[in-house]
N, C-alpha and C positions, 0 to 999 in steps of 0.2 A: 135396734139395740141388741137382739139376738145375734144379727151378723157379727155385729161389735164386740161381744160378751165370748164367743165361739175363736172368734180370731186372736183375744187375749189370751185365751185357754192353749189354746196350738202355737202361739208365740213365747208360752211358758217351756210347753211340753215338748217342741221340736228338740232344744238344743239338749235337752235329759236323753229323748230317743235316739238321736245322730252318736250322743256319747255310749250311751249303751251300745245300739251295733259297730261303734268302735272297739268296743273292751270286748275281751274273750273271756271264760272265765274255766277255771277246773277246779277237782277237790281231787285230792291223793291221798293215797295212804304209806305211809314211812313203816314199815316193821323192821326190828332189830332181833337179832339173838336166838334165827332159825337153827344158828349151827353149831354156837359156842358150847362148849365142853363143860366151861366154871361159868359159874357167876361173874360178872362185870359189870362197870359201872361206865355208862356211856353218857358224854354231854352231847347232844344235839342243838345245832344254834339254824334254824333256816333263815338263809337272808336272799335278796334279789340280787339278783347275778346282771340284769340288764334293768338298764333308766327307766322307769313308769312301774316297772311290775308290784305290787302288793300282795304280802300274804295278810290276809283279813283274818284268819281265825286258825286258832290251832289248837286241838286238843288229844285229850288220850285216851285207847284203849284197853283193857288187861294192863292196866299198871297199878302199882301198890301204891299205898298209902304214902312210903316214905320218899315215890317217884314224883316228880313235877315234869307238867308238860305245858307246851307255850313254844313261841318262838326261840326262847330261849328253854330248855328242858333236860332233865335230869334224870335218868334210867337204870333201871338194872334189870339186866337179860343175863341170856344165857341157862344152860342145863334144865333144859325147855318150857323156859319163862319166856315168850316174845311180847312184847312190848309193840303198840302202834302208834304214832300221830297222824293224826287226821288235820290235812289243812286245807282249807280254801283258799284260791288265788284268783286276780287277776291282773289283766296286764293291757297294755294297748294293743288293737291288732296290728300285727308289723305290715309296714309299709316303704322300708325305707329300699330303695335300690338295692337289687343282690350282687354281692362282690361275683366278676368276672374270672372265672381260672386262666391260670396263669398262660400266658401265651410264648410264642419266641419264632422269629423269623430268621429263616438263614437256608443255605443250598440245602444245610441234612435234616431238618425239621422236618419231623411228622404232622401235615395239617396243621403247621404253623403251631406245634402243642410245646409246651415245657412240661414233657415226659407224663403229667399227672393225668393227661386225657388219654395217652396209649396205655398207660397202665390200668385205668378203666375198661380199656376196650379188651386186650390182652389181656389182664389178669386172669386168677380166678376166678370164677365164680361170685362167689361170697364175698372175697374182699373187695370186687367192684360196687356191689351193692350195697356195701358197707359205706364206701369213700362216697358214692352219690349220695348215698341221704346223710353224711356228716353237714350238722349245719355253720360249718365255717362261712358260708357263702351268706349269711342271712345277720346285717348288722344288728338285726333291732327284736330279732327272734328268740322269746323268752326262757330264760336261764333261771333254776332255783338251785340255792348253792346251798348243800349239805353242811355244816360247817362242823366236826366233830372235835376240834380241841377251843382253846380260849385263843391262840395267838392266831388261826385261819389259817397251819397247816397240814392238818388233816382236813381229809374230809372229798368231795366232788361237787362236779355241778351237775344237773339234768337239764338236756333241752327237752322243755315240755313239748315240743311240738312232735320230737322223738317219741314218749312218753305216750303221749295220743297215739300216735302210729301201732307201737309194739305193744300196747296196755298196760306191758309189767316188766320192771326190769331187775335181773338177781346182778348183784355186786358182790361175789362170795368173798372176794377179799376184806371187804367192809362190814360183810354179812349183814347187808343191807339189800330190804326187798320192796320196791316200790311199784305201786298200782294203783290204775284208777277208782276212784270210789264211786263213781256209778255204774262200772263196767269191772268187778271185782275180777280178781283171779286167784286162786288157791295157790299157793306155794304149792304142793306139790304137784296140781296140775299143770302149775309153768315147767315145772325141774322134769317133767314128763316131755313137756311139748319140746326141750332143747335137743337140738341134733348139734353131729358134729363135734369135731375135738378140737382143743387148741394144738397147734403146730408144735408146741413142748411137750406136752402129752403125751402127744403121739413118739416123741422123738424117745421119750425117757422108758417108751415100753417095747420100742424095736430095738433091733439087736445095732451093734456100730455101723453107721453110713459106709458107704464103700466110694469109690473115684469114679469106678465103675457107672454105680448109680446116677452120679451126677454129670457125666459126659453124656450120660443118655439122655437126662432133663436137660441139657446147656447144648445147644446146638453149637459146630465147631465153627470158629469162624474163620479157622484157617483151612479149609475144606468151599471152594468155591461152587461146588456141588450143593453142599447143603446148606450155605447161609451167600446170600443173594438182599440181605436187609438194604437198605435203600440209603441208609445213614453212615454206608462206609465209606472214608474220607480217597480224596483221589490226589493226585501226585504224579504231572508228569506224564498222563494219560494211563494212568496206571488206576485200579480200583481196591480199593480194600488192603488187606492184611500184607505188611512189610514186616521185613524182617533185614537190621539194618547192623551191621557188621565194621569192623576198622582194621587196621595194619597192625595197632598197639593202643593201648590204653592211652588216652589223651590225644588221638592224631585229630585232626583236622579234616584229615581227606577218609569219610565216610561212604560205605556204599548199600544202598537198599533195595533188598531182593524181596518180588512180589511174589505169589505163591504157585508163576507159570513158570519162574528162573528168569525174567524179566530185570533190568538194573537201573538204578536209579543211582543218584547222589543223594546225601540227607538235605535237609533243610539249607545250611548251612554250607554246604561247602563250596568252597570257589571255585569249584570244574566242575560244571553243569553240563551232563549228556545224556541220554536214552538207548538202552541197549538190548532190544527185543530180541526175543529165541521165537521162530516162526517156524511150526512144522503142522500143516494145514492140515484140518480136519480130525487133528487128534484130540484125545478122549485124558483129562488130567487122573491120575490114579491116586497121586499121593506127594504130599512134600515134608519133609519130619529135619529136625536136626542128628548129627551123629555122635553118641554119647554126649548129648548135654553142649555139647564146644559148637564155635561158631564156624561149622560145615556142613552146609545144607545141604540135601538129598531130596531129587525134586523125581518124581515118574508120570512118563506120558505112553500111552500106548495109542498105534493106529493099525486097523486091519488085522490083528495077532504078533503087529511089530509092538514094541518095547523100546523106550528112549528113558535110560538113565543117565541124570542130570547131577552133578559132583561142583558145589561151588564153596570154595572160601578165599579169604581177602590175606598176601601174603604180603611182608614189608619189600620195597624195593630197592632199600640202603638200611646197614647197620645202624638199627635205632641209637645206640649211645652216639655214632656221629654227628645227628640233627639236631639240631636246638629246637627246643621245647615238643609240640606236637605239629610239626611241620614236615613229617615222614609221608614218604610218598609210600600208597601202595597200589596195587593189581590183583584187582577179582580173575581167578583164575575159573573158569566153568568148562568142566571137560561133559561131553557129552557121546555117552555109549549107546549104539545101535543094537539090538537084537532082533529074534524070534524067528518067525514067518520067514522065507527066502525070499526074495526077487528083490525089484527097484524101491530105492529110500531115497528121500529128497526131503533136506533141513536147511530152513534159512536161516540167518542173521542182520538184524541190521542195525544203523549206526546214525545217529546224529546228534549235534552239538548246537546251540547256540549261538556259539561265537565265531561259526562258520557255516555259510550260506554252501558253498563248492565243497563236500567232500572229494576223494579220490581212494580210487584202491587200487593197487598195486603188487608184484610181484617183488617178494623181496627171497631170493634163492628159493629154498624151498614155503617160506609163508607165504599167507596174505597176509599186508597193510593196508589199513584206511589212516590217512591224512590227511592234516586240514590244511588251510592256504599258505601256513608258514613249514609245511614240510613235518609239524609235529607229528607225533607216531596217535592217535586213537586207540586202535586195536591192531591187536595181531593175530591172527588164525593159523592153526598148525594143524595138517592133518594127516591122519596115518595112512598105512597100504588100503585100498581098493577106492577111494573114495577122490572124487574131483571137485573144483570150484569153479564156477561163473559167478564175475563179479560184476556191478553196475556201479559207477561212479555219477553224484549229484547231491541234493541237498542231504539226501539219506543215503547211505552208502547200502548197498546187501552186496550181498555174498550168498550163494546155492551152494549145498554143500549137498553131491551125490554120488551114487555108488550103487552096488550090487550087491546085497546081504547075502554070504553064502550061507550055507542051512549048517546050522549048530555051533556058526563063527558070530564073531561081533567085529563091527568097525566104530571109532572113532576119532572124533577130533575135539580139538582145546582151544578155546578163545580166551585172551590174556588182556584185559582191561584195566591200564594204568589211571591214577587218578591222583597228581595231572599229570596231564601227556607228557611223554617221552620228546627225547630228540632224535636218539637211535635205537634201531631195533633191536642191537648185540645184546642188552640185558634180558629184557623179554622175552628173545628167544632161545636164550639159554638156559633160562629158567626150569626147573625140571620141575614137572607138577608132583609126584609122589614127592621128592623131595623137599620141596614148596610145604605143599600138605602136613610133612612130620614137623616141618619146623612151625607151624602156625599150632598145630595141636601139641609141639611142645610148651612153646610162649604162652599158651592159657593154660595148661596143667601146671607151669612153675608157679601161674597167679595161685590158683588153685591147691597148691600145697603151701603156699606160704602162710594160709589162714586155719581156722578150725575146719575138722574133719568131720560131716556129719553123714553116715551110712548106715539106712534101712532096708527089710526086705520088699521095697517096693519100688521097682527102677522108676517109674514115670517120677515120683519122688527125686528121688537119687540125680535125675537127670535136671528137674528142676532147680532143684541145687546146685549143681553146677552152673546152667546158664543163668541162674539169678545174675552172680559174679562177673560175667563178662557181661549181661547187659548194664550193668553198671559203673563199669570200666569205660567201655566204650564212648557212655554217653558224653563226658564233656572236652571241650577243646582248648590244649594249652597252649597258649599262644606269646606273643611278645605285644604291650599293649600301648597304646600312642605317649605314653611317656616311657616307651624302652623298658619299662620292667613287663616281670613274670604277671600273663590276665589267665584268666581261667573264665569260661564261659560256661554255664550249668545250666543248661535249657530243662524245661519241664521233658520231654522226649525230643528225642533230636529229629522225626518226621510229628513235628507238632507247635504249631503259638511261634511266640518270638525265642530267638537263639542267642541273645545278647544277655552279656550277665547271670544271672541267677533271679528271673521273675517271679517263682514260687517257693519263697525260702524253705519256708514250712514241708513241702514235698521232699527237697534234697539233706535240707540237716536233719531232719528225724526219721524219714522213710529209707532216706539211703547212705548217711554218714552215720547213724545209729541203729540205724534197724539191720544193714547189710554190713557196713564196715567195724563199726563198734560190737555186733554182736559176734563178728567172726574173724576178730582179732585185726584188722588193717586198719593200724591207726593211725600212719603215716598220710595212707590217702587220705582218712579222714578230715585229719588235720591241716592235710594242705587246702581241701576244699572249704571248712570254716574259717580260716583264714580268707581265703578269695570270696568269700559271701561276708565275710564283714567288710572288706576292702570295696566291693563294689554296692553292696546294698546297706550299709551305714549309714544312717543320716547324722547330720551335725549334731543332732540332740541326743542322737546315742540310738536311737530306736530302729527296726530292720525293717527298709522298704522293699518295695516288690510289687508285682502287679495288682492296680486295686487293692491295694493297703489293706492286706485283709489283717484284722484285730488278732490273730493265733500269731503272724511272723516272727513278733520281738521274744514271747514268753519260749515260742517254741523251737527257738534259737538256743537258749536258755537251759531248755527241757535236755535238747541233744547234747551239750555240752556234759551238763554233768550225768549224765547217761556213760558217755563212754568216758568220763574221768573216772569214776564208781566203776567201769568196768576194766581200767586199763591199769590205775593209780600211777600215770602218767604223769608225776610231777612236772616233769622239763617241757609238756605239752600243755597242761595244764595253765603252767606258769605264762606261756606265751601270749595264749586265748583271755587269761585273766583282766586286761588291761580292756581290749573292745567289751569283753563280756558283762565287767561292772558298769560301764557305760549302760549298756542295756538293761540290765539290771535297775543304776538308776533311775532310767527311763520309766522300765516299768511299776517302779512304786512310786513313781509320781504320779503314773495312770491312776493306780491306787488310791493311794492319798485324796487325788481331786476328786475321784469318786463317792467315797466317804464325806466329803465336804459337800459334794453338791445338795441341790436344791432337793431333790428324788430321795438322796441319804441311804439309797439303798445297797452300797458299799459295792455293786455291779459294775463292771466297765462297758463303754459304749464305744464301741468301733464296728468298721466294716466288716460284712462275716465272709464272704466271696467275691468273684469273678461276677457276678451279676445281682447278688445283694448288697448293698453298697450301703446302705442306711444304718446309721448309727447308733444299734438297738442293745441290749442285752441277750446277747447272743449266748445259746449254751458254749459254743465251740469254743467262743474266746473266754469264756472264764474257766473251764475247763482247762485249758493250757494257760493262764494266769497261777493256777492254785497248785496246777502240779509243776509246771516249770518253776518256780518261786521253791516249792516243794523242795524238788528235788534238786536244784542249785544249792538251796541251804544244807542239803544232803552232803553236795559236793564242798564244799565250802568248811563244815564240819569237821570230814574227812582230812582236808587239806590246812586245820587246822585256823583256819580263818575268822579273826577277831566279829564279822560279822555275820556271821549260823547263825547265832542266835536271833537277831532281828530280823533277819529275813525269814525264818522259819515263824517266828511268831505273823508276822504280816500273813503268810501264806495261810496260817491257822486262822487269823480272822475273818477272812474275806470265804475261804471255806466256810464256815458257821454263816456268814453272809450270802453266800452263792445259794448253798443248802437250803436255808430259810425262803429264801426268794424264787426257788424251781417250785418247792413245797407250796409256797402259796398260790402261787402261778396256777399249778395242778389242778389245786383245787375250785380256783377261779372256773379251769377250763371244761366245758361239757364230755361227759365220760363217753368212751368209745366203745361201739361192741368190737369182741372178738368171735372166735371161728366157732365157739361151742356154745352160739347164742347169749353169753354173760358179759358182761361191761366192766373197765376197770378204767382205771384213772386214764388222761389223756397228760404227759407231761410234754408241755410248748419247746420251743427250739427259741423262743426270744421270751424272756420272763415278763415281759412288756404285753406281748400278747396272748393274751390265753384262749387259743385255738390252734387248728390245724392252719397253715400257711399256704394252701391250695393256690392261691391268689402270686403265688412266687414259684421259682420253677423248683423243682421236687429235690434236687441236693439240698437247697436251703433249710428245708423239713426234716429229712434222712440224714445226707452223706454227711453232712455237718451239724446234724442234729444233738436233740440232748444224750442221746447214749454216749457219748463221747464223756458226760461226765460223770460215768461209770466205771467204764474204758481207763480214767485218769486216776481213780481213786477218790473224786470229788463228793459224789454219792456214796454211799454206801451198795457194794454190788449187792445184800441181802434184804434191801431196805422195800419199802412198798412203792417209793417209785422208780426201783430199776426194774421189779418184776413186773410193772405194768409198760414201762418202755417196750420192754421184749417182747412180750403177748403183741403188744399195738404194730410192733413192726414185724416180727411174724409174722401173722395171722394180716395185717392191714396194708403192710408197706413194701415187704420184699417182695419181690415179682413173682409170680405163680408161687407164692410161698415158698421158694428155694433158697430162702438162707443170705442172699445178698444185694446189697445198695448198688443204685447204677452203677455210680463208681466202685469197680471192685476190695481200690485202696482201701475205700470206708469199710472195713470189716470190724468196726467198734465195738459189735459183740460178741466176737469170739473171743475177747482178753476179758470180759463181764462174765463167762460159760466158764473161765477159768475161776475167777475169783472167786463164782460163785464154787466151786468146784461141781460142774455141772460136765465131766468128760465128755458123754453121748454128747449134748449139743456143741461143744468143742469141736470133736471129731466132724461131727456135720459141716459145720463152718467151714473147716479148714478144706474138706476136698467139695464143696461148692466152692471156694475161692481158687479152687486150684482148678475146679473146670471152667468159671466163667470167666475169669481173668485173664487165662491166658489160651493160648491154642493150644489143640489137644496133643498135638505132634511135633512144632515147628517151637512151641511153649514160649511163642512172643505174647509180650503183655499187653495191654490194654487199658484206653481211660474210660470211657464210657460205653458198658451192654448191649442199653438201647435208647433207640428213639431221639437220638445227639449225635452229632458228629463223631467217628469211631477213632480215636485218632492212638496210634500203636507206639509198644517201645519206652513206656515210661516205666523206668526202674521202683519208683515209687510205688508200683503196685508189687513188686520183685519184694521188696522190703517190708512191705505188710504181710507178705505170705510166710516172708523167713521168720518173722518174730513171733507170728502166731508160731507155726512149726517147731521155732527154739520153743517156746515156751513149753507148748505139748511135752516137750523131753525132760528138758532144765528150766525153773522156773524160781528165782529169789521170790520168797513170801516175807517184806519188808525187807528190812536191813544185817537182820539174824537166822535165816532160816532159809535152806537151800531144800527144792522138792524136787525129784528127779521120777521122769517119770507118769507124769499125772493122766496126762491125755493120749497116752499110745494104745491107739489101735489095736484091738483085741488079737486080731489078724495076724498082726507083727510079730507077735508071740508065739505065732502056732511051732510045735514040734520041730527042731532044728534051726529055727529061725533066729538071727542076731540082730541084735542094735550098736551099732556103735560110734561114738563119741570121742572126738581126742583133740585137744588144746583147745576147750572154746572157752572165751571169757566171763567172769562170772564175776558180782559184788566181791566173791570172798576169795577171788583167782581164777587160772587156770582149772579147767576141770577136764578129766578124762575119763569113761564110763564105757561099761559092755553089760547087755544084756542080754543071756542066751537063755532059750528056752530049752531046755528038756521036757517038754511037755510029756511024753510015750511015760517017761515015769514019773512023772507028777513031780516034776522039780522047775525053777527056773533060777537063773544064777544071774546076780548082779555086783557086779566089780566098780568098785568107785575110789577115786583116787582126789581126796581135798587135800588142796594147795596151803600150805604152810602159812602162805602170805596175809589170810585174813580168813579164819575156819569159819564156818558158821558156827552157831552154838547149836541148831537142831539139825539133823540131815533126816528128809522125809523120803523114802524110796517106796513106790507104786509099782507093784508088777498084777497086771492086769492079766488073767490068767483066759486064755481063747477060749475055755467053755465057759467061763464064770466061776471059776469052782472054787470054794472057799480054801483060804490058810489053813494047814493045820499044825504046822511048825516051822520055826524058823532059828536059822543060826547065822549067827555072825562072828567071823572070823574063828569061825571053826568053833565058838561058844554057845551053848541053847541062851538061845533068846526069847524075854517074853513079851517085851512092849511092843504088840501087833495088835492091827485093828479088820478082823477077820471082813467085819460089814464095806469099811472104807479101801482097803486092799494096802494098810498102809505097814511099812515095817520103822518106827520112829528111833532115832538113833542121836544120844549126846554125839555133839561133833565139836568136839573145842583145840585140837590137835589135826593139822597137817598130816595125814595118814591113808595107807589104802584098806577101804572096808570091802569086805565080800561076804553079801547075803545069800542065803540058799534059801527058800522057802521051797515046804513040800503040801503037797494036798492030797 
């Protein structure tokens, strides 16, 4: 009976103890109101954040009579009244399988990683320590969610497991302080124990970034010296950094130069050959562009000799005689010998595809290599002292050698048509200096035909220039299997597929808006949104593309009336109208259905990328829903168009809808530390999930993350979750904390540094975009940093840097208000120094602007001249003075003026009238 009486007892009590060491349990403590100024009234709601968990009890500390506390609880803090709850929890112990990071297999992969594991490794410090113990990976791992308003958004979540770990966590934004209650910690003993600054912190107490700075953090990667990364793309037996050049805007026949003087064809073109410079055992010095234009300047040294390297791409028939982009041209590469006296010996060699037997040959004074039909390859010309031995087969070479005299140079010129020739007569009568002025005339005419924008800072100056031709360059016109006018818009022409326009979203807003619309070519623009509705339209009106990402249709949309608002291009306007309402409909049908669905959460669900394909609520796509919608209605308006109004209302709704649903999300999500030990909100990249997306490769999270709906105007840039965006990717996301997204395109928070009007981190942004984007010399661009396939040439990154840049200078603040000005470089300004500006397009026109410093006597002078055709009604001019030094008077147009704002650096001027203003401020 004992046994019997025993075994009932333990058959009670087993499943009570198995339950117990399953349940974990904690007590916490909530303080409010360590740091408030006034009195406030705060509502506190704690709820479970994850399935099983329970808060069993909750009560209060230091609270008055007329506070209530409870799961539900009612507070007043503040002006050093703190307030506590105390609550007990428990939850089950997680068990459930930990989500895997995210993986990706391909030639360029690191360890098979989607960038989040090299960014671990490589990062930081602190922000890898940060990202590992993030519990994104942990399904069933217990969440308590702060709830601070009645509709759930305000407010955070805490992972208690986090909580456990760190004992006490300060949320100064929240001015919320949480700690264990059997393991207390003092407020001021945590506020002691925090090290370290946030990344904005630090940025808003140092003086302006320099280029400088960040060429020395951003290693070059057109320097084969110093970047050897493992993930740059090959081509041709070629490795790394191209730089890929044409005869004229829109040809066909492309040619790309590696960073030894190496030739390639682009992707695409239909004469495929390989054209090595071989001079054995030499040491590379340096390869840079000349002034900005597409003439590359490559140096090699051997032994005290010296091999300077001269290449650009010259037409080989009058462009107005070829139909469409079917211009032939010839990479011309002269190659000069120096230094050291005695024997020099340079090779060349040649091979093609579509012929197994080359041949070289003696043509009067040249060499020729040909292929089996006698067509021309290459021709070699070379000057006094210097001979050739040639070897004819699959590879053709050519020895090119001599005898350096001492204080003289030799060389010779190799002339690579593309395609081949019939006869030599053109090519070698080709005159290279002469070649050369006509190819650097041909891009300086592009070059003048748009806005002029000149700083004192040539690496600047020079990337402005080649933005423009690498943008030129990239697409090919052609004639298309139904006999008319195609245009093909590749993502970068050595990159993906070259058919059509696969990434709409990159060319109509990165490079038809950002590059053409911003700097007045609205011609080209035009033709190429044209050729992306004709080829990427679908029957329902919406814009496909590769992997149907959810931004294509709105951000079709977006560019559109971007540069109609910047052009007031009725006649163009008028043309685009007809595909663009298509789309348009399209897209408020997205709308509509959305609003209707079952979820009702007025979100839209589409693809967000090239490797996210699930059909989530993505920040990026509603982020260009709300401003594309936006600002069509803008255009629409303007254009006088019986439907502004509805479209702008739609775009207002689903805004308050985006808004609410990031907000809640937010707060769903477990808060993340930053750099100076304190935690702020985490806002998701899909409002579906509320966590970090480790489990996906790292654009997913960032490049296309939620800053973007900051970036668009969708958030509020001064609201509580763009400043906790920024912190999280600062301090968590960007790579050694330098300011930018793999993809350099994604520079989403430098247009949020503006809004906020935050200059210093403006300034940052822009010349970290300018060192990691592109090369430091050669200033070709770039799609991915690190730890991806490196793949060069995409204008799209060209287009994020100019619009940051414009902005920095001219920047419309809505639809009324021109600020000129805002984020130039302290530097810029020093003593003697000019800025200037002339015919760039603006909401309100044309605008032409100078601003000179006289610093020596505390002056600086700004000349503005608004366009008649749409004034603004405020004109804000910023002149940033190089020491700091405050206003202490100011005239305009020769009148004392008083509306300045001595703290902001601003001089505020009615502008209702087409007029030229000239400011003088003195200090």
């Amino acid at each position: 009976m004992k046994i019997r009486a025993h075994y009932l007892i333990w058959s009670l009590l087993l499943p009570q103890l198995a339950a117990a060491q399953a349940e974990e349990r904690l007590s916490v403590r909530i303080a409010l109101g360590h740091t408030a100024p006034e009195r406030q009234t705060r509502t506190v709601t704690l709820k479970a954040g994850t399935p099983g968990l329970e808060i069993t009890t909750v009560t209060g500390a230091g609270i008055e009579q007329d506070d209530q506390a409870g799961t539900e609880s009612l507070l007043h803090v503040g002006k050093g009244d703190v307030d506590v709850l105390a609550a007990d929890i428990k939850w089950p112990r997680p068990s459930a399988p930990l989500r895997e990071l995210a993986s990706h297999r391909d030639r360029y992969s690191v360890k098979n990683d989607a960038m989040w594991g090299y960014l671990m490794e490589h990062g930081t410090a602190g922000q890898a320590e940060r990202l590992r113990n993030d519990p994104w990976n942990k399904p069933d791992g217990p969440l308590l969610v702060i709830q601070l308003d009645h509709e759930g958004t305000q407010g955070f979540a805490v992972s208690l497991e986090q909580l456990i770990r760190h004992r006490a966590m300060w949320l100064p934004e929240h001015d919320i302080f949480i700690t264990l209650a059997n393991r207390l910690v003092s407020f001021k003993k945590h506020l002691a124990s925090l090290k370290g600054k946030r990344v904005l912190d630090e940025v808003a107490q140092q003086p302006d970034a320099s280029l400088e700075k960040f060429r020395d953090a951003w290693e070059d990667f057109g320097n084969p010296l110093e970047w050897k990364a493992s993930w740059q793309t090959e081509w041709i037996d070629t490795k790394g950094h191209l730089t890929v050049m044409a005869p004229a805007h829109g040809a066909i026949y492309k040619f790309a130069v590696d960073r030894y003087g190496n030739v390639r064809p682009d992707f695409a073109s239909p004469h495929k050959f390989r054209l090595d410079l071989q001079w054995q055992e030499s040491k590379w010095k340096k390869q840079a562009i000349w002034n900005g234009l597409p003439v590359i300047l490559t140096q090699l040294e051997k032994n005290g000799q010296q091999a300077e390297i001269t290449q650009f791409v010259s037409p080989l028939a009058e462009p107005s005689t070829v139909v469409r982009g079917y211009l032939p041209g010839v990479m011309l590469t002269k190659v000069k010998l120096s230094g050291k006296s005695g024997p020099v010996q340079f090779g060349l060699s040649m091979a093609t595809p579509a012929d197994s037997q080359l041949h070289v040959v003696r043509v009067k004074n040249d060499w020729v290599v040909t292929g089996k039909r006698g067509n021309i390859l290459l021709l070699l010309q070379t000057g006094p002292g210097l001979t050739v031995s040639a070897e004819s087969g699959a590879t053709a070479k050519l020895i090119i050698s001599g005898d350096l005299p001492e204080g003289q140079s030799l060389e010779f010129i190799a002339k690579l048509p593309s395609p081949d020739v019939k006869e030599a007569g053109p090519l070698s009568g080709l005159d290279f200096a002469a070649a050369k002025q006509q190819t650097v005339n041909y891009w300086e005419q592009w070059l003048s035909r748009g806005a002029q924008f000149k700083v004192p800072e040539e690496s600047i100056n020079n990337l402005y220039r080649a933005s423009l031709w690498h943008s030129l360059v990239l697409p090919r016109h052609t004639i298309g299997t139904d006999n008319a006018p195609h245009m093909d818009l590749p993502y970068a022409n050595t990159a993906y597929g070259q058919k059509d326009a696969d990434w709409p979203i990159n060319q109509a807003v990165y490079v038809d808006y950002m590059i053409y619309g911003l700097r007045g070519y609205d011609s080209v623009a035009q033709d190429e949104m044209k050729a992306m509705f004709k080829s990427q339209q679908q029957k329902d009106g919406r814009i496909g593309g590769f992997a149907n990402w959810g931004v294509y249709s709105p951000g079709q949309l977006y560019a559109i009336a971007q540069n109609y608002l910047l052009s007031a291009n009725n006649e163009y306007f008028e043309e685009l109208l007809p595909d663009a309402l298509r789309t348009l409909d399209w897209c408020l049908a997205q709308v509509a259905a959305a609003k209707a669905a079952d979820s009702s959460t007025g979100l839209i669900r589409a693809p967000l990328n090239d490797l996210t394909n699930a059909e989530r609520e993505w920040a990026f796509t509603q982020a260009y829903y709300v401003a594309g919608l936006e600002l069509f209605a803008e255009a629409l308006a303007a254009y006088n168009h019986p439907r502004a109004a509805s479209v702008a209302a739609t775009a207002a709704g689903m805004k308050a809808d985006v808004v609410k649903e990031f907000a809640r999300a937010s707060v769903q999500s477990p808060a993340v530390q930053v750099a100076d030990g304190t935690w702020v909100n985490y806002v998701p990249t899909d409002a579906m999930t509320p966590r970090r997306l480790m489990d996906q490769w790292y654009p997913t999270d960032v490049d296309c993350g939620p800053l973007h709906l900051s970036r668009l105007g969708v958030i509020e840039p001064d609201s509580w979750l763009t400043t906790a965006m920024l912190h999280d990717h600062e301090d968590n996301l960007f790579f050694r904390n330098l300011g930018a997204a793999n993809e350099p395109i994604y520079v989403q928070q430098s247009s949020v540094y503006l809004l906020r009007d935050e200059p210093k981190a403006a300034i940052r942004s822009f010349y970290s975009l300018t060192a990691c984007g592109f090369s430091h010399e050669q200033l070709t661009s770039l799609e991915h940093r690190w730890a991806w396939g490196q793949y060069y040439g995409p204008p799209s990154t060209d287009g994020a840097w100019f619009e940051l840049y414009r902005k920095m200078l001219i920047r419309e603040t809505g639809m009324d208000t021109l600020l000129i000005g805002q984020a130039i470089p302290r530097a810029w300004l020093e003593d003697g120094k000019k800025i200037e500006v002339k015919n760039a397009p603006t909401y309100f026109g044309p605008l032409n602007m100078e601003i000179a410093s006289h610093a020596a006597r505390k002056e600086i002078v700004a000349t503005v001249d608004i366009s008649a055709r749409n004034p603004p009604r405020m004109l804000i001019v910023r002149l940033r003075h190089p020491q700091g030094s405050k206003i202490r008077s100011v005239t305009v147009n020769g009148q004392d003026w008083k509306d300045f704002d001595t703290q902001k650096e601003f001089v505020l001027i009615p502008a209702s009238e087409g007029k030229r203003y000239t400011i003088v401020t003195k200090y």
